[in-house]
mmCIF file of the N, C-alpha and C atoms, coordinates in Angstrom:
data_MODEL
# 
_entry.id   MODEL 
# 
loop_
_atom_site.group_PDB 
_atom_site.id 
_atom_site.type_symbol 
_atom_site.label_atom_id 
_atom_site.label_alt_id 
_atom_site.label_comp_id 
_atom_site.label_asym_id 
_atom_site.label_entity_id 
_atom_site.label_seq_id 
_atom_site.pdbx_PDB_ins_code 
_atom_site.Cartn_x 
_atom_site.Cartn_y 
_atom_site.Cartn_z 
_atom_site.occupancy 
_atom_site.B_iso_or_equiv 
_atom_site.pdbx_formal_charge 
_atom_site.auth_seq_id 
_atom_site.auth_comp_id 
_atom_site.auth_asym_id 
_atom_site.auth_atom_id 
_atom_site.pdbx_PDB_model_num 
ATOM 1   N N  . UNK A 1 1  ? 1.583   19.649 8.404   1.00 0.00 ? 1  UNK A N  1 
ATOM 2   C CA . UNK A 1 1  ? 1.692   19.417 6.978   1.00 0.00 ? 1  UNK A CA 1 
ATOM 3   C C  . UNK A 1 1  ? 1.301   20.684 6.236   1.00 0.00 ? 1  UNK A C  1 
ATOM 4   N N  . UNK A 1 2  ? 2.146   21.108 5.418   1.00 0.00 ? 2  UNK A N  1 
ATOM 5   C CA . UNK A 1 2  ? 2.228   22.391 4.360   1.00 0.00 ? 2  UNK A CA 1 
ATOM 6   C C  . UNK A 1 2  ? 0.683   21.862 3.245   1.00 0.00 ? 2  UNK A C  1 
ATOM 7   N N  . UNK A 1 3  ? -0.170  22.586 2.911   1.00 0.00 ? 3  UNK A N  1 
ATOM 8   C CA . UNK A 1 3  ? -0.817  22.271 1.689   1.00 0.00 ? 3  UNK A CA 1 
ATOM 9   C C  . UNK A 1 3  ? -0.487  23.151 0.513   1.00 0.00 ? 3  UNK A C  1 
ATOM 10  N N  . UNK A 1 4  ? 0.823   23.681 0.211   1.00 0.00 ? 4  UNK A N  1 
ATOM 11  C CA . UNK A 1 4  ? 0.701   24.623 -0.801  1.00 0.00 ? 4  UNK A CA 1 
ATOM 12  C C  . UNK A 1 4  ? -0.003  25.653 -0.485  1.00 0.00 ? 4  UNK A C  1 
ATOM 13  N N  . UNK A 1 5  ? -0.209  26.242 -1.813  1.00 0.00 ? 5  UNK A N  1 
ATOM 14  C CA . UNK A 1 5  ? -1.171  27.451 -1.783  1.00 0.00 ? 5  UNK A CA 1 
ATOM 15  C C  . UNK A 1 5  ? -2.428  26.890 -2.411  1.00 0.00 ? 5  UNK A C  1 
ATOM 16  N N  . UNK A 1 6  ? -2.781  25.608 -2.410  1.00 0.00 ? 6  UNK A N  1 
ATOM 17  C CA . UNK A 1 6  ? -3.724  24.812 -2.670  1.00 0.00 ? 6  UNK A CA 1 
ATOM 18  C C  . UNK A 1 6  ? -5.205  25.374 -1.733  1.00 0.00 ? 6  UNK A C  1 
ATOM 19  N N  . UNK A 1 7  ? -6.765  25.957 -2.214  1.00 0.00 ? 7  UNK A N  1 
ATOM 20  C CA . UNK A 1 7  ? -7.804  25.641 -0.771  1.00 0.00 ? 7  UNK A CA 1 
ATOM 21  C C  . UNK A 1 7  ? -8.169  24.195 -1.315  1.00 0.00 ? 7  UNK A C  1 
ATOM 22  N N  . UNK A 1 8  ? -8.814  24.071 0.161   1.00 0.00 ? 8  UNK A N  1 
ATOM 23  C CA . UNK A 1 8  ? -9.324  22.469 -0.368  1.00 0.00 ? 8  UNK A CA 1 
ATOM 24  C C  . UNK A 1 8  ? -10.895 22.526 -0.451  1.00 0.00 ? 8  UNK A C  1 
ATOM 25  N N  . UNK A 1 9  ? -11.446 21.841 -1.408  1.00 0.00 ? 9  UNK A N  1 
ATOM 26  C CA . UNK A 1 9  ? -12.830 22.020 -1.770  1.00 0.00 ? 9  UNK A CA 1 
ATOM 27  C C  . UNK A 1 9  ? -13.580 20.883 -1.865  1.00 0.00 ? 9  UNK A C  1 
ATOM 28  N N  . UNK A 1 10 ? -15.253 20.934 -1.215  1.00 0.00 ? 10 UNK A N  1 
ATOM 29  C CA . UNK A 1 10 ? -15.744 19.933 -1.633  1.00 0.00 ? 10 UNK A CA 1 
ATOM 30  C C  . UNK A 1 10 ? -16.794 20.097 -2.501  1.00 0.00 ? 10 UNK A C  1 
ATOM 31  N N  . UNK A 1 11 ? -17.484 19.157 -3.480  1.00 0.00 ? 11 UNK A N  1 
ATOM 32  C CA . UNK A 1 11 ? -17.911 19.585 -4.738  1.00 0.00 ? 11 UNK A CA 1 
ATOM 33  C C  . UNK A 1 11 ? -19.256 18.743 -4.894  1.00 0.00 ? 11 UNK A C  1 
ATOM 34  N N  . UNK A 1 12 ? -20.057 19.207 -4.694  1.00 0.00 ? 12 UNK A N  1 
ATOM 35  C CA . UNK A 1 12 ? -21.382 17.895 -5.143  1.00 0.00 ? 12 UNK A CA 1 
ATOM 36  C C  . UNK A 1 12 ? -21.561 18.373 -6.905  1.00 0.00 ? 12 UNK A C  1 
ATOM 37  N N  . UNK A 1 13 ? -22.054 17.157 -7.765  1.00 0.00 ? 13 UNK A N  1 
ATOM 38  C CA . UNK A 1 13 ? -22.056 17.194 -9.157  1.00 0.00 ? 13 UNK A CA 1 
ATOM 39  C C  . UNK A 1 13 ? -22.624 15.961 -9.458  1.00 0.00 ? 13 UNK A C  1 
ATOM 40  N N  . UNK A 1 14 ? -23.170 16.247 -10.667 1.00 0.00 ? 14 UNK A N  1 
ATOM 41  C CA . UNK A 1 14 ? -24.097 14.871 -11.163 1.00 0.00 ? 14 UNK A CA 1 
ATOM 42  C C  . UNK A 1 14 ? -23.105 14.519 -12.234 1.00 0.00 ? 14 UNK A C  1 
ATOM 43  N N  . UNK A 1 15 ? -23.315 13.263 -12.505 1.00 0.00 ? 15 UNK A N  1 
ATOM 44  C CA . UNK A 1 15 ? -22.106 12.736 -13.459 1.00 0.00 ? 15 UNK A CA 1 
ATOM 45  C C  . UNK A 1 15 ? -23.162 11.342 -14.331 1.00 0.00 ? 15 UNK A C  1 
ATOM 46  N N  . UNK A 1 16 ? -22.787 11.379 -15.522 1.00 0.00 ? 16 UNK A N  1 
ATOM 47  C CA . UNK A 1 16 ? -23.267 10.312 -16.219 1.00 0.00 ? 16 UNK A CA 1 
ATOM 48  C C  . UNK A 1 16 ? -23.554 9.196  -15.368 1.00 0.00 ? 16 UNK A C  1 
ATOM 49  N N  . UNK A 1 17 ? -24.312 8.446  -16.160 1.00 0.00 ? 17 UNK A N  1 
ATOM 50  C CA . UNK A 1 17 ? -24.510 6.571  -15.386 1.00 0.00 ? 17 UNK A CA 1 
ATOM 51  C C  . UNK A 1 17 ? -24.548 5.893  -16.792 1.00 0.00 ? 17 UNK A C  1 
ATOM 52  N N  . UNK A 1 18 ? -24.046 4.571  -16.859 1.00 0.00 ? 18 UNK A N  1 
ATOM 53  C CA . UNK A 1 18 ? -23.364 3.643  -17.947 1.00 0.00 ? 18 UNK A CA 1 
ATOM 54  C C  . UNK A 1 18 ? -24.134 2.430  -17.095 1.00 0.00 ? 18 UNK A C  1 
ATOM 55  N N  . UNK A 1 19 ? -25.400 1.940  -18.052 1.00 0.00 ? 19 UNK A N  1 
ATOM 56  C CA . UNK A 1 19 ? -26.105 0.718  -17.728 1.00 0.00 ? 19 UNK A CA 1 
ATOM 57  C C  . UNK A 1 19 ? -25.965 -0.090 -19.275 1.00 0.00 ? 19 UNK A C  1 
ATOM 58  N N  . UNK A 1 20 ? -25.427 -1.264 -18.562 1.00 0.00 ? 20 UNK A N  1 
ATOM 59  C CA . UNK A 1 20 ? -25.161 -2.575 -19.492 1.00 0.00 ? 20 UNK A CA 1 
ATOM 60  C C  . UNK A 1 20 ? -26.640 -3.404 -19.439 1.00 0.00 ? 20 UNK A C  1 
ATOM 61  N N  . UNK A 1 21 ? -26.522 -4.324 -20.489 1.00 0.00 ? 21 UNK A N  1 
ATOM 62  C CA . UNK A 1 21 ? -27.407 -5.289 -20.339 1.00 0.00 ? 21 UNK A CA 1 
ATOM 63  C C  . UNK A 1 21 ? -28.847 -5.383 -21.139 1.00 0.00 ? 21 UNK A C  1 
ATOM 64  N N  . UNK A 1 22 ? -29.685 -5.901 -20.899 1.00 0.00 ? 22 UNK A N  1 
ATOM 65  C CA . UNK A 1 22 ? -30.864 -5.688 -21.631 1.00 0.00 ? 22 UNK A CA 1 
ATOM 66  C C  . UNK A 1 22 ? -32.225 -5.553 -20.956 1.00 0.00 ? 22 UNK A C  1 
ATOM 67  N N  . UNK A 1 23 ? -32.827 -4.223 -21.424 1.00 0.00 ? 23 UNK A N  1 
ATOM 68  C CA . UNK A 1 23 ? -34.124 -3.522 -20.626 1.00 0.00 ? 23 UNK A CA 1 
ATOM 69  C C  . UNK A 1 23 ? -35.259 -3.609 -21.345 1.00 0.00 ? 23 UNK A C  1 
ATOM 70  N N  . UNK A 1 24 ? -36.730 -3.487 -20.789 1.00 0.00 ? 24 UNK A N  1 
ATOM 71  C CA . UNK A 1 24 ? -37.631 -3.499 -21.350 1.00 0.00 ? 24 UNK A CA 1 
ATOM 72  C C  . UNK A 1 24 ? -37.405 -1.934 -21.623 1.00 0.00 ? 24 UNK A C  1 
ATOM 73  N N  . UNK A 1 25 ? -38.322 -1.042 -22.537 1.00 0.00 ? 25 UNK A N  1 
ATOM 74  C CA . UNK A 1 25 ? -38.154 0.064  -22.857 1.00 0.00 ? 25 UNK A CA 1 
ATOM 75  C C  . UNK A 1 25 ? -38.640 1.068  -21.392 1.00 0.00 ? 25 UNK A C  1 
ATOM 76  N N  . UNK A 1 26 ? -40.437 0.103  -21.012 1.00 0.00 ? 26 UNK A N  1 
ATOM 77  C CA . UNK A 1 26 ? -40.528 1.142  -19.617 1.00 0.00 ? 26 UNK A CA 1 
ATOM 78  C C  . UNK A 1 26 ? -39.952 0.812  -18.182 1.00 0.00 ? 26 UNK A C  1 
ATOM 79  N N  . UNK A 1 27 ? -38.406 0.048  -18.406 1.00 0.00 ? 27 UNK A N  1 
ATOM 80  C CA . UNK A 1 27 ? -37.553 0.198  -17.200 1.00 0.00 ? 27 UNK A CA 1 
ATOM 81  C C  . UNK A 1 27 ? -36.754 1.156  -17.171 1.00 0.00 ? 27 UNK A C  1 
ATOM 82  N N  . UNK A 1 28 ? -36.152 1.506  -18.496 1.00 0.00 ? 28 UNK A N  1 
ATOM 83  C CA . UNK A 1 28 ? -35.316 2.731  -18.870 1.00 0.00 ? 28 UNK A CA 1 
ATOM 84  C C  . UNK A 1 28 ? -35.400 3.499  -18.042 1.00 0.00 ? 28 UNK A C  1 
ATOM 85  N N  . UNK A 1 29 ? -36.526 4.370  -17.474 1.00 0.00 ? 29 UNK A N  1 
ATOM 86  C CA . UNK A 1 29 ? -37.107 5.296  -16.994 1.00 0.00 ? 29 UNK A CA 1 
ATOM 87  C C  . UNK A 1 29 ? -36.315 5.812  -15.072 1.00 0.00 ? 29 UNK A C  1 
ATOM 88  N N  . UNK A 1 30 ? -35.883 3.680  -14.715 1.00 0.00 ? 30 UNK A N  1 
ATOM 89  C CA . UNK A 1 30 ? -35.442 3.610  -13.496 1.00 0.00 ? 30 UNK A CA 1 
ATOM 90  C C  . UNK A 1 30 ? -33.954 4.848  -13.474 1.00 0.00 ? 30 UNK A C  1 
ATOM 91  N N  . UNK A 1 31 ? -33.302 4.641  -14.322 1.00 0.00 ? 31 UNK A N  1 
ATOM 92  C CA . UNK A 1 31 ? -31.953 4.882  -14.402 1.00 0.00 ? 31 UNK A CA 1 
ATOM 93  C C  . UNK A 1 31 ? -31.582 6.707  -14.521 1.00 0.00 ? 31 UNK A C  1 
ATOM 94  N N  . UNK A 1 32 ? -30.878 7.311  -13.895 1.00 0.00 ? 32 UNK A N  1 
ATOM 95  C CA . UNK A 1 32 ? -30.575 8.572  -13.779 1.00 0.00 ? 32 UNK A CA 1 
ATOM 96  C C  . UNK A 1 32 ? -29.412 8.985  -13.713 1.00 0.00 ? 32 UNK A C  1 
ATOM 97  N N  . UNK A 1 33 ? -29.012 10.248 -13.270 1.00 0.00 ? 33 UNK A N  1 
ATOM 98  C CA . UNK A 1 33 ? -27.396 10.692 -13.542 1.00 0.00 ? 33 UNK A CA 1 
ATOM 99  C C  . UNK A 1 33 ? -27.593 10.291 -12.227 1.00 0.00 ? 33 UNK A C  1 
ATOM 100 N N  . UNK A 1 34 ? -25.812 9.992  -11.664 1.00 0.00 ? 34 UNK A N  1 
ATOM 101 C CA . UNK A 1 34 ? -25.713 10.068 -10.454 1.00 0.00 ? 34 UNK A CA 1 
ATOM 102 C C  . UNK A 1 34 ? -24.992 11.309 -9.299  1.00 0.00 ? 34 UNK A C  1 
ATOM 103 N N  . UNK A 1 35 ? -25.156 11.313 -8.257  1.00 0.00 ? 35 UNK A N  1 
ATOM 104 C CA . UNK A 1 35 ? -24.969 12.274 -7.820  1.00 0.00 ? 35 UNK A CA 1 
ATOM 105 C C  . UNK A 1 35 ? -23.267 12.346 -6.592  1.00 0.00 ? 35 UNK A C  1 
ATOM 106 N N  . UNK A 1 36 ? -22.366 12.633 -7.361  1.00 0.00 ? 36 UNK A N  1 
ATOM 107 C CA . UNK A 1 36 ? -21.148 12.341 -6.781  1.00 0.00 ? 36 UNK A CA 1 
ATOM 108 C C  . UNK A 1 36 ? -20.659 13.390 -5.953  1.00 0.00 ? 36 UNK A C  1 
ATOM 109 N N  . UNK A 1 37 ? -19.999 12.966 -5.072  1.00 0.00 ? 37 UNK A N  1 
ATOM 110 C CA . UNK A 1 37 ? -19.033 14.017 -3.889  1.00 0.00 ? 37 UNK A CA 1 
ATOM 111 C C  . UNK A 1 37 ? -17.526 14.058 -4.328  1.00 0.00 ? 37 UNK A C  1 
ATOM 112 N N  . UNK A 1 38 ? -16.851 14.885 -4.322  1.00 0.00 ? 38 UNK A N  1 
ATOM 113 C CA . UNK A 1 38 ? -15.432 14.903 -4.951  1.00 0.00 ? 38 UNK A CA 1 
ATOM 114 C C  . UNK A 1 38 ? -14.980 15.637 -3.686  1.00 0.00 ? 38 UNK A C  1 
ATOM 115 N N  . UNK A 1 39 ? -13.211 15.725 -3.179  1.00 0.00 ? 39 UNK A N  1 
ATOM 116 C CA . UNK A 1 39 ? -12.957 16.575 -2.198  1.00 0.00 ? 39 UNK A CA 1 
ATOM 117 C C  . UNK A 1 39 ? -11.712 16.577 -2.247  1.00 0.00 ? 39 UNK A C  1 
ATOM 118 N N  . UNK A 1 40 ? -10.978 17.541 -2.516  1.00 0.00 ? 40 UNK A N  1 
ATOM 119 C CA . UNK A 1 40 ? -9.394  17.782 -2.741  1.00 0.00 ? 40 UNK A CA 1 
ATOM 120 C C  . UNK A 1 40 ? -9.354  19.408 -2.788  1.00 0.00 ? 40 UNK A C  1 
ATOM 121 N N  . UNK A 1 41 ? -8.095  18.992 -3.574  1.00 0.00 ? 41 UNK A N  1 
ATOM 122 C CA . UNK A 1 41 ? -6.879  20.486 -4.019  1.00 0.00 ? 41 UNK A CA 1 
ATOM 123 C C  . UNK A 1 41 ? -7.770  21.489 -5.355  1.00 0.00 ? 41 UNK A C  1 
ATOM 124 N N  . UNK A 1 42 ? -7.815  22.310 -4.689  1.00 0.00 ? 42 UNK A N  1 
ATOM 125 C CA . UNK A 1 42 ? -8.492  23.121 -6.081  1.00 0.00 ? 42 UNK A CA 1 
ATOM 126 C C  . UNK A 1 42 ? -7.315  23.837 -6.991  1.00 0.00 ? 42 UNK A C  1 
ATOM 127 N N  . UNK A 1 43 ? -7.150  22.825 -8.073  1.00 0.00 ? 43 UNK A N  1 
ATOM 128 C CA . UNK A 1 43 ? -5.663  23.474 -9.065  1.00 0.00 ? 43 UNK A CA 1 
ATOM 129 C C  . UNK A 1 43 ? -6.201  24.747 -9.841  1.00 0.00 ? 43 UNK A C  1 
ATOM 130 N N  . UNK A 1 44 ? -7.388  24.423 -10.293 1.00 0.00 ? 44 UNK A N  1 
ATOM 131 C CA . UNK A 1 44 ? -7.248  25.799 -11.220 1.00 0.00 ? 44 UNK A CA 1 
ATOM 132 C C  . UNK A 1 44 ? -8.996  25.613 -11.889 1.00 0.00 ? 44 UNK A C  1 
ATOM 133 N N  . UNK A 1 45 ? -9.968  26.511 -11.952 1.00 0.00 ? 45 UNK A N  1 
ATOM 134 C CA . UNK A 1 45 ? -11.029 26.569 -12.470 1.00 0.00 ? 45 UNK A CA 1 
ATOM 135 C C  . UNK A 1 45 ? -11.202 28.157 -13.669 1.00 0.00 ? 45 UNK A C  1 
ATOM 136 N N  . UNK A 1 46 ? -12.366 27.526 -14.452 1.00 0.00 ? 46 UNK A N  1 
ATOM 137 C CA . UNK A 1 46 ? -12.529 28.992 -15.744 1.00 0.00 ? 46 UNK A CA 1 
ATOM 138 C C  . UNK A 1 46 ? -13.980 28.525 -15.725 1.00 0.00 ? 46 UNK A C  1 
ATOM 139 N N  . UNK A 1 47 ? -14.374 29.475 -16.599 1.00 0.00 ? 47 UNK A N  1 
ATOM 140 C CA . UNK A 1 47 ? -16.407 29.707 -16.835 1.00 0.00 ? 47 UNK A CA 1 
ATOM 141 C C  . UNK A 1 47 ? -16.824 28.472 -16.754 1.00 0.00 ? 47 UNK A C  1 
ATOM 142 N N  . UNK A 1 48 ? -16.149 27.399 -17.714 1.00 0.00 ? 48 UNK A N  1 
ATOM 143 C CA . UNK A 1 48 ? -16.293 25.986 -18.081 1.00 0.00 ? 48 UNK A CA 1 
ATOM 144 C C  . UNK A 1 48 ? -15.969 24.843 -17.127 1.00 0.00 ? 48 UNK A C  1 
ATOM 145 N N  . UNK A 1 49 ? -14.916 24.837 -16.321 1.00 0.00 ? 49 UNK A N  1 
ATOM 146 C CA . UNK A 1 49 ? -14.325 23.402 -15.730 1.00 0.00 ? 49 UNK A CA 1 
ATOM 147 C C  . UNK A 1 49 ? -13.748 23.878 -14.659 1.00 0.00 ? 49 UNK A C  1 
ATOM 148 N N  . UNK A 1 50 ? -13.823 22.975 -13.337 1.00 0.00 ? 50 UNK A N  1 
ATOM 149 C CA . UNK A 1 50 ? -12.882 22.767 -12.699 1.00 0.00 ? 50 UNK A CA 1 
ATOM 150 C C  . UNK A 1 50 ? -12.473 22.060 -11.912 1.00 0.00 ? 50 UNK A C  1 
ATOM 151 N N  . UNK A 1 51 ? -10.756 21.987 -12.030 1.00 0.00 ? 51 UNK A N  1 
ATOM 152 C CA . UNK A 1 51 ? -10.068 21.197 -11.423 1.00 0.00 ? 51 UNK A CA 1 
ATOM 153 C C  . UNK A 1 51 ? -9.640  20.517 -10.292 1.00 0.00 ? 51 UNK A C  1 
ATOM 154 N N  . UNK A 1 52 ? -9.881  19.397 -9.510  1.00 0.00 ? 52 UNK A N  1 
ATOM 155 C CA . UNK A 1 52 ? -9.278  19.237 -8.303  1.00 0.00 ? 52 UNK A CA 1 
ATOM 156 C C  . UNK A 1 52 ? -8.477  17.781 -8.043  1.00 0.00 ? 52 UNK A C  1 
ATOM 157 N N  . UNK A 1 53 ? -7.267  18.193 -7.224  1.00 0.00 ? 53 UNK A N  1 
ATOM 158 C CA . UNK A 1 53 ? -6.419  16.724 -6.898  1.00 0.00 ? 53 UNK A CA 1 
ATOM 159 C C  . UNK A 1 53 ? -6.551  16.550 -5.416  1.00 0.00 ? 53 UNK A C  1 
ATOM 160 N N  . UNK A 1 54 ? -6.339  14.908 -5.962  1.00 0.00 ? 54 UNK A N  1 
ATOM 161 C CA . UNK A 1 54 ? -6.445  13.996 -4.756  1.00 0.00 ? 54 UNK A CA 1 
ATOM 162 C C  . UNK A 1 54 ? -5.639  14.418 -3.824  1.00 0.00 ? 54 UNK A C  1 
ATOM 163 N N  . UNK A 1 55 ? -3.799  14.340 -4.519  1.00 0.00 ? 55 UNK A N  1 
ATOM 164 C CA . UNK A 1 55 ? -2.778  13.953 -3.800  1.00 0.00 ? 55 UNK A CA 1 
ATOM 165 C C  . UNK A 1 55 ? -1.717  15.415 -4.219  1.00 0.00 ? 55 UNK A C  1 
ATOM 166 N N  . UNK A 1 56 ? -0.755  15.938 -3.461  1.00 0.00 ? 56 UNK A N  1 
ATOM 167 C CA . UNK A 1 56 ? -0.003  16.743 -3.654  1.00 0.00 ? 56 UNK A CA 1 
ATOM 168 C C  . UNK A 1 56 ? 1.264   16.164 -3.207  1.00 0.00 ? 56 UNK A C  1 
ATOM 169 N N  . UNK A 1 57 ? 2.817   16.938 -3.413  1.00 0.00 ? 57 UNK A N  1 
ATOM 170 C CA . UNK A 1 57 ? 3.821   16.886 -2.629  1.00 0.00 ? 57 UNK A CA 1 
ATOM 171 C C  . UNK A 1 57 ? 4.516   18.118 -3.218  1.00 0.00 ? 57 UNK A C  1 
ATOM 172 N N  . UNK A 1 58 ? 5.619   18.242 -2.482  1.00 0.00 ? 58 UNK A N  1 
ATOM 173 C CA . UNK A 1 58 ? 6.718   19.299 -2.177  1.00 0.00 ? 58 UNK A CA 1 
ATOM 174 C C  . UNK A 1 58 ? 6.553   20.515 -2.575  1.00 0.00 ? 58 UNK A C  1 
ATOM 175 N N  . UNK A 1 59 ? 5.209   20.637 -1.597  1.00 0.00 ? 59 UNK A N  1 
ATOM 176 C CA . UNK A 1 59 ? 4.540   22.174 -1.235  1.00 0.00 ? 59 UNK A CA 1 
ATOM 177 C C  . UNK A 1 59 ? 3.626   22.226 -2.325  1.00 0.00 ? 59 UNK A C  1 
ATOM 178 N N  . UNK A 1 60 ? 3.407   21.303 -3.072  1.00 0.00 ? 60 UNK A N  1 
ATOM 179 C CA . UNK A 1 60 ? 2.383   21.677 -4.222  1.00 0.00 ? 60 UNK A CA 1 
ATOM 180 C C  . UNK A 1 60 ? 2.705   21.900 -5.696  1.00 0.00 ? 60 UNK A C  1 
ATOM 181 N N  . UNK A 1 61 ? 3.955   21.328 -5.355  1.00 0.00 ? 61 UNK A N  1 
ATOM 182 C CA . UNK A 1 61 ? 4.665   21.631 -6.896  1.00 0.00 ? 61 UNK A CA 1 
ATOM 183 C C  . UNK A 1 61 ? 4.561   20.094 -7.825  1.00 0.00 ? 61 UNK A C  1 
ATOM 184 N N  . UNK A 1 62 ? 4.207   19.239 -7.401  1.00 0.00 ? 62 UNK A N  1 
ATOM 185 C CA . UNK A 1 62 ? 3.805   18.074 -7.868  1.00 0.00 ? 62 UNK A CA 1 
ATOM 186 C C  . UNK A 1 62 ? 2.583   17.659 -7.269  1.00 0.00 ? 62 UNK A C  1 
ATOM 187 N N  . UNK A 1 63 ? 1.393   16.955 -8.217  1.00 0.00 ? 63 UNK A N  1 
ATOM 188 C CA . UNK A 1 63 ? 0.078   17.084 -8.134  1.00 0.00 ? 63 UNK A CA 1 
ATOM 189 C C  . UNK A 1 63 ? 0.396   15.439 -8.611  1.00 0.00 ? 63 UNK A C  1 
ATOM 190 N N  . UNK A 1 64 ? -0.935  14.619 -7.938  1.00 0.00 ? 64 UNK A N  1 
ATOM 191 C CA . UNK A 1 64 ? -1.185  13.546 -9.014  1.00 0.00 ? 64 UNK A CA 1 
ATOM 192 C C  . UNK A 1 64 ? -2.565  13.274 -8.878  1.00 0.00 ? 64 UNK A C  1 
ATOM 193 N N  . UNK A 1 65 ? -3.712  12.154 -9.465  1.00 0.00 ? 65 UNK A N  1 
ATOM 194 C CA . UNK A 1 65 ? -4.921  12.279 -9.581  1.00 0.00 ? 65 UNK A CA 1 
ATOM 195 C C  . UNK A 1 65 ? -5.389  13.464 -9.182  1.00 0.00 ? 65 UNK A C  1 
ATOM 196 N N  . UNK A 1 66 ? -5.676  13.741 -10.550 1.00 0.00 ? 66 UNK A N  1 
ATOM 197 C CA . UNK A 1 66 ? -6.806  14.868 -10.894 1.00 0.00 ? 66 UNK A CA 1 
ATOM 198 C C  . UNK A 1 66 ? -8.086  14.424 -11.503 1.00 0.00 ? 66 UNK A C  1 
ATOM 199 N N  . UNK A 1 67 ? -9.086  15.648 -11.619 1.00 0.00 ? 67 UNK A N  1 
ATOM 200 C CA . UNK A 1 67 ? -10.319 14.801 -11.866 1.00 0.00 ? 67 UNK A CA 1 
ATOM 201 C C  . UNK A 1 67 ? -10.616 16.603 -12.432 1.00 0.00 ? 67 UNK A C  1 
ATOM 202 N N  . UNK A 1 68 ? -11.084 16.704 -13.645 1.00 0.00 ? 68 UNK A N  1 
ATOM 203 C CA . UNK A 1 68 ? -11.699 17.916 -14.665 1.00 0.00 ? 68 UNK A CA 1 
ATOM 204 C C  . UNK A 1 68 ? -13.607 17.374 -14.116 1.00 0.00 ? 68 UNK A C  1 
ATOM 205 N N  . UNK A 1 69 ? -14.102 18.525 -13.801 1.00 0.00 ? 69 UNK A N  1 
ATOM 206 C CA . UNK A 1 69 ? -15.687 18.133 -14.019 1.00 0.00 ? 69 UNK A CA 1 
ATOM 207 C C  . UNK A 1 69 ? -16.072 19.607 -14.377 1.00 0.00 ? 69 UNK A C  1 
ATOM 208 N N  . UNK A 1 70 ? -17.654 19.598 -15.669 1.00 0.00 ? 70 UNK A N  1 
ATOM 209 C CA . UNK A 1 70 ? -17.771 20.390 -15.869 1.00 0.00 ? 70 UNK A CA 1 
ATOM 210 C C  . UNK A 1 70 ? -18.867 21.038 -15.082 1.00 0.00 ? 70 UNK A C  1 
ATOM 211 N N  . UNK A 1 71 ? -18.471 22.740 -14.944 1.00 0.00 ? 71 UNK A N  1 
ATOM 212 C CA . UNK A 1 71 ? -19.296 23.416 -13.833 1.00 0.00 ? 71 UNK A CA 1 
ATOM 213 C C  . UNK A 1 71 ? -20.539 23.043 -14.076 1.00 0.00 ? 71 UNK A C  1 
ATOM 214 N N  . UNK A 1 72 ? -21.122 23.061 -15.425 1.00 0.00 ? 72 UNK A N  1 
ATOM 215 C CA . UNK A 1 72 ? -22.235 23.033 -15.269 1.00 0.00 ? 72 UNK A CA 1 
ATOM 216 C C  . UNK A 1 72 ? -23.006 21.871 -14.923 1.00 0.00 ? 72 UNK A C  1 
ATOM 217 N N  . UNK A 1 73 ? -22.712 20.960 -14.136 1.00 0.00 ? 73 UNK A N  1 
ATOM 218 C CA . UNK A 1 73 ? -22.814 19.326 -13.661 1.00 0.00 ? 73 UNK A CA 1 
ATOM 219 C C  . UNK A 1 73 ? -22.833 19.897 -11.738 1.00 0.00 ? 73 UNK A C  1 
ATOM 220 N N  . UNK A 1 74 ? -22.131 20.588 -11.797 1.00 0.00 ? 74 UNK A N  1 
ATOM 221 C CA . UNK A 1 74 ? -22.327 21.303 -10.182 1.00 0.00 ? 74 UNK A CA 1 
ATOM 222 C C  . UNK A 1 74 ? -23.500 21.972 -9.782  1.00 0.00 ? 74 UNK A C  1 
ATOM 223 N N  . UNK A 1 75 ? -23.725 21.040 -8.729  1.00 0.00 ? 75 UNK A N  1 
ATOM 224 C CA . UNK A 1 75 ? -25.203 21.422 -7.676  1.00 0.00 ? 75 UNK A CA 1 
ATOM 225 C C  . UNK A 1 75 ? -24.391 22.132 -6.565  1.00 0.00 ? 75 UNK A C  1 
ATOM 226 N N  . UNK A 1 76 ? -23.804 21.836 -5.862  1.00 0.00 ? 76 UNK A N  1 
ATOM 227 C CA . UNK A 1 76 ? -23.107 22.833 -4.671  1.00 0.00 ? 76 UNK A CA 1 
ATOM 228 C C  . UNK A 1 76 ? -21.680 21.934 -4.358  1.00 0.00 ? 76 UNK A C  1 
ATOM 229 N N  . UNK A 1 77 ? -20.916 23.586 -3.827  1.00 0.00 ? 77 UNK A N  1 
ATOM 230 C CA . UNK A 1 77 ? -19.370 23.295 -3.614  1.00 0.00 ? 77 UNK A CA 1 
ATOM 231 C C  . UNK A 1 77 ? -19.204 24.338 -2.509  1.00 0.00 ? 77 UNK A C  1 
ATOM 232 N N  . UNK A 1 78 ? -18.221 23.959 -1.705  1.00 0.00 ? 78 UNK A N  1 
ATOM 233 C CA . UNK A 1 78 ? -18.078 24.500 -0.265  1.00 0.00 ? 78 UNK A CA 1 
ATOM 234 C C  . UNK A 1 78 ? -16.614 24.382 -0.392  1.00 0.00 ? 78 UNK A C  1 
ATOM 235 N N  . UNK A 1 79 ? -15.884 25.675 0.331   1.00 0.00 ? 79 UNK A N  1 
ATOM 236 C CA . UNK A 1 79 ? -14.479 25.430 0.740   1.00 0.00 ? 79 UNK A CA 1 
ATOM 237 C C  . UNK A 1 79 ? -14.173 24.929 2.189   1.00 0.00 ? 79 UNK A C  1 
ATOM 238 N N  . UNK A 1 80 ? -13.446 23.823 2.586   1.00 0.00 ? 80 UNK A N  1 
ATOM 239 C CA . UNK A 1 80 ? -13.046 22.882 3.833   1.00 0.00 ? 80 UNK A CA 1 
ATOM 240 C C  . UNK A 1 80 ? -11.496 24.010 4.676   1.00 0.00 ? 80 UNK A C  1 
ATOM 241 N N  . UNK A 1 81 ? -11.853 24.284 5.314   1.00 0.00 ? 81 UNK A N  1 
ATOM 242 C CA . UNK A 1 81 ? -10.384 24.792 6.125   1.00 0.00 ? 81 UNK A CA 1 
ATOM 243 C C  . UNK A 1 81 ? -10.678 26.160 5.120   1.00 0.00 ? 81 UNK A C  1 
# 
């Protein structure tokens, strides 16, 4: 299988957390960012953001799920292959 001129990357990053419901004020305290793994196609990164997809086809000229995260949310990223 061809991957384009795609590397493939994996990305650790903290990302918001969205708690519903109703808290005493000193439970608040439980709740934190969480800490996500991402691992695909690296389309394109700048100072600010970058890009990676799930899924590719015909050599890389069509991309689908993508996911923007901003660098500064990145704890460590490694290139795979």
């Amino acid at each position: 299988m061809k991957k384009g001129n795609y590397k493939i990357i994996e990305v650790l990053w903290e990302d918001a957390t969205f708690v519903s419901g109703y808290y005493k004020k000193e439970n608040v305290g439980e709740h934190n960012l969480e800490i996500m793994k991402t691992a695909g196609y690296l389309l394109e990164e700048d100072k600010k953001i970058i890009k990676i997809a799930l899924t590719q086809q015909d050599e890389g000229k069509i991309i689908s799920d993508f996911i923007v995260i901003p660098k500064v949310n990145i704890l460590k990223r490694r290139f795979l292959r």
